[in-house]
VEXDREN-2710 file (C-alpha; in Angstrom, 1 decimal):
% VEXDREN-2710
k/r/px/py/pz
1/UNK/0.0/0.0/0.0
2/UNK/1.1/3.5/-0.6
3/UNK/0.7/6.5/2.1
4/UNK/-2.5/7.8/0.2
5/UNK/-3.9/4.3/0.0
6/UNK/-2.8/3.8/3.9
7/UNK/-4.3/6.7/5.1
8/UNK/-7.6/6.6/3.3
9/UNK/-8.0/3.0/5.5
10/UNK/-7.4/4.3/8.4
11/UNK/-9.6/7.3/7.7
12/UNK/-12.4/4.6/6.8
13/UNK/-11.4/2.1/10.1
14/UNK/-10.2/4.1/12.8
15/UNK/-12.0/7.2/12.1
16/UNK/-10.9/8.1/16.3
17/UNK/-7.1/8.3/15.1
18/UNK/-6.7/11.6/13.8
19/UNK/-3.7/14.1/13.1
20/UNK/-1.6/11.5/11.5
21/UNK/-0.2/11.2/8.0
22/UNK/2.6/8.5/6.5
23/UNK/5.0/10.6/4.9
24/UNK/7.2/7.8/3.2
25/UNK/6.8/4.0/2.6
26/UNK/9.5/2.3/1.1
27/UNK/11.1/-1.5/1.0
28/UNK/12.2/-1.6/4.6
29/UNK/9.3/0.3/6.8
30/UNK/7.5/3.5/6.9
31/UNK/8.2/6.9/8.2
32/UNK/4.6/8.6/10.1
33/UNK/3.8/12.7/11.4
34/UNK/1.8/13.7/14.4
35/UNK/0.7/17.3/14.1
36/UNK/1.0/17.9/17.7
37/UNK/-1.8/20.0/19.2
38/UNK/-2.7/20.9/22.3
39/UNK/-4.6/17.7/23.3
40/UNK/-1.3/16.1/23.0
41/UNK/0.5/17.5/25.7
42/UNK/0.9/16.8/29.4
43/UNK/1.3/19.3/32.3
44/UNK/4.6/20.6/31.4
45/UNK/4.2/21.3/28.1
46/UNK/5.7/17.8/26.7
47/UNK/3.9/15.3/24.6
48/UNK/2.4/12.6/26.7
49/UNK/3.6/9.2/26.7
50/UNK/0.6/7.4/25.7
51/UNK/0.3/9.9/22.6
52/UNK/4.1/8.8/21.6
53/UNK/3.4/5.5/22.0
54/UNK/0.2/5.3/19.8
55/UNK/2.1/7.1/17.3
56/UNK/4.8/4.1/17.5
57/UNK/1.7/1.4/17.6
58/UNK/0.3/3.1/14.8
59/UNK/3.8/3.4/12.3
60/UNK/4.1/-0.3/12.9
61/UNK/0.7/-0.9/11.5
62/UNK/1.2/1.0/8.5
63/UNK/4.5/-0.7/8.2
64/UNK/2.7/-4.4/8.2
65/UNK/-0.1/-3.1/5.9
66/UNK/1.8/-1.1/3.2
67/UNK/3.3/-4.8/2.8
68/UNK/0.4/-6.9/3.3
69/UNK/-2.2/-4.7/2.4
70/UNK/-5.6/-3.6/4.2
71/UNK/-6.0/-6.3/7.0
72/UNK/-7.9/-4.5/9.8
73/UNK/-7.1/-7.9/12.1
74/UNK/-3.9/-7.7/11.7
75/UNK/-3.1/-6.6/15.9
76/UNK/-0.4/-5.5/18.1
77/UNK/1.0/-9.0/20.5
78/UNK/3.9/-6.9/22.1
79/UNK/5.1/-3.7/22.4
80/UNK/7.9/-2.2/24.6
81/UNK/8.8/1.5/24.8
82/UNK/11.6/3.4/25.9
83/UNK/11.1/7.5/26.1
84/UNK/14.8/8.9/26.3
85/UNK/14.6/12.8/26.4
86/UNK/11.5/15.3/25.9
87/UNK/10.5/16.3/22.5
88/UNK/10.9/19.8/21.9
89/UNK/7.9/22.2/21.8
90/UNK/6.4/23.1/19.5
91/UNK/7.3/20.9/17.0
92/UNK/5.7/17.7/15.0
93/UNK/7.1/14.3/15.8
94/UNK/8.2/11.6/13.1
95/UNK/8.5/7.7/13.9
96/UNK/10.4/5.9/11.3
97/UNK/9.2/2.2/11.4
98/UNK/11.3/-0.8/9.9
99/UNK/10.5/-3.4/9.9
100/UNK/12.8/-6.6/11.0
101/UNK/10.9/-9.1/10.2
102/UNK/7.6/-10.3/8.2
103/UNK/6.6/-13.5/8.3
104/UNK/3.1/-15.2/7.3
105/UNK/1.8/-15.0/11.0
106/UNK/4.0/-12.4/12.6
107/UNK/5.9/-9.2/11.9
108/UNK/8.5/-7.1/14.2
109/UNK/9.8/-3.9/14.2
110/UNK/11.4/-1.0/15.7
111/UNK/10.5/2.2/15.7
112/UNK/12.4/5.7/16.6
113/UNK/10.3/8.9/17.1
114/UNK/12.2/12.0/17.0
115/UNK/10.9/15.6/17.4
116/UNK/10.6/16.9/13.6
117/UNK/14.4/18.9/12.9
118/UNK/16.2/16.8/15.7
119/UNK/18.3/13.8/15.1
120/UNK/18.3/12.7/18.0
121/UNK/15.3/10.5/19.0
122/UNK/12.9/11.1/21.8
123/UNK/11.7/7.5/21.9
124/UNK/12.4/3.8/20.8
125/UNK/10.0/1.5/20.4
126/UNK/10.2/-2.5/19.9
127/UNK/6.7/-4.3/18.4
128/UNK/5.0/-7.0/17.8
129/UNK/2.3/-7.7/15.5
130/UNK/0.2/-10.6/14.8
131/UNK/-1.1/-11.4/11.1
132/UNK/-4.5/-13.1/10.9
133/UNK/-4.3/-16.1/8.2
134/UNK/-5.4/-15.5/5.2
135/UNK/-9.2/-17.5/5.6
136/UNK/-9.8/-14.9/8.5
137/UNK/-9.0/-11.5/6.8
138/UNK/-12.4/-10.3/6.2
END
């Protein structure tokens, strides 16, 4: 799948997911904005964890799908997260998903989020994803 065609199914299946656009899909993964707003951010002023890691749940996804294409079963097994430093204000964040591994009933990946201008990352993320078989995809 491409990012138009990725986008377009989560627009039509998780119409609750919102700010989020793939910006590149290629052989090895994907690479996924969040237009941070203000709902967002904790007390602080930094993005919140959970909103970091659903952008790192949701890179992996479009990673498995833009190979497999539009399986809405296809779920997350295992995830592990490590946030590292704060993002910096103000500013979107990218996750850059590659995938490691795709098999016929499993994929993994990692996935770095980094504050959009920075090198640096503000969070890695290691998943998991189970793939429905094939007789099970509708």
């Amino acid at each position: 799948m491409q990012p138009q065609e990725i986008e377009a199914f989560l627009d039509r299946e998780f119409p609750q997911v919102s700010g989020y656009s793939v910006t590149r899909v290629d052989g090895q993964g994907v690479e996924m904005r969040l237009a941070v707003e203000d709902r967002h951010l904790r007390p602080g002023g930094t993005v919140s964890g959970p909103t970091m890691f659903e952008l790192a749940d949701l890179a992996m996804y479009a990673a498995v799908l833009s190979r497999i294409g539009p399986v809405a079963l296809t779920v997350t097994t295992g995830a592990n997260i490590d946030f590292m430093r704060k993002p910096a204000a103000g500013r979107d964040l990218l996750a850059e998903c590659r995938l490691l591994k795709l098999g016929n009933v499993l994929a993994v990946g990692d996935v770095l989020i980094r504050s959009e201008g920075a090198e640096v990352p503000v969070a890695r993320a290691s998943l998991t994803y189970s793939i429905p078989p094939k007789s099970r995809r509708n």
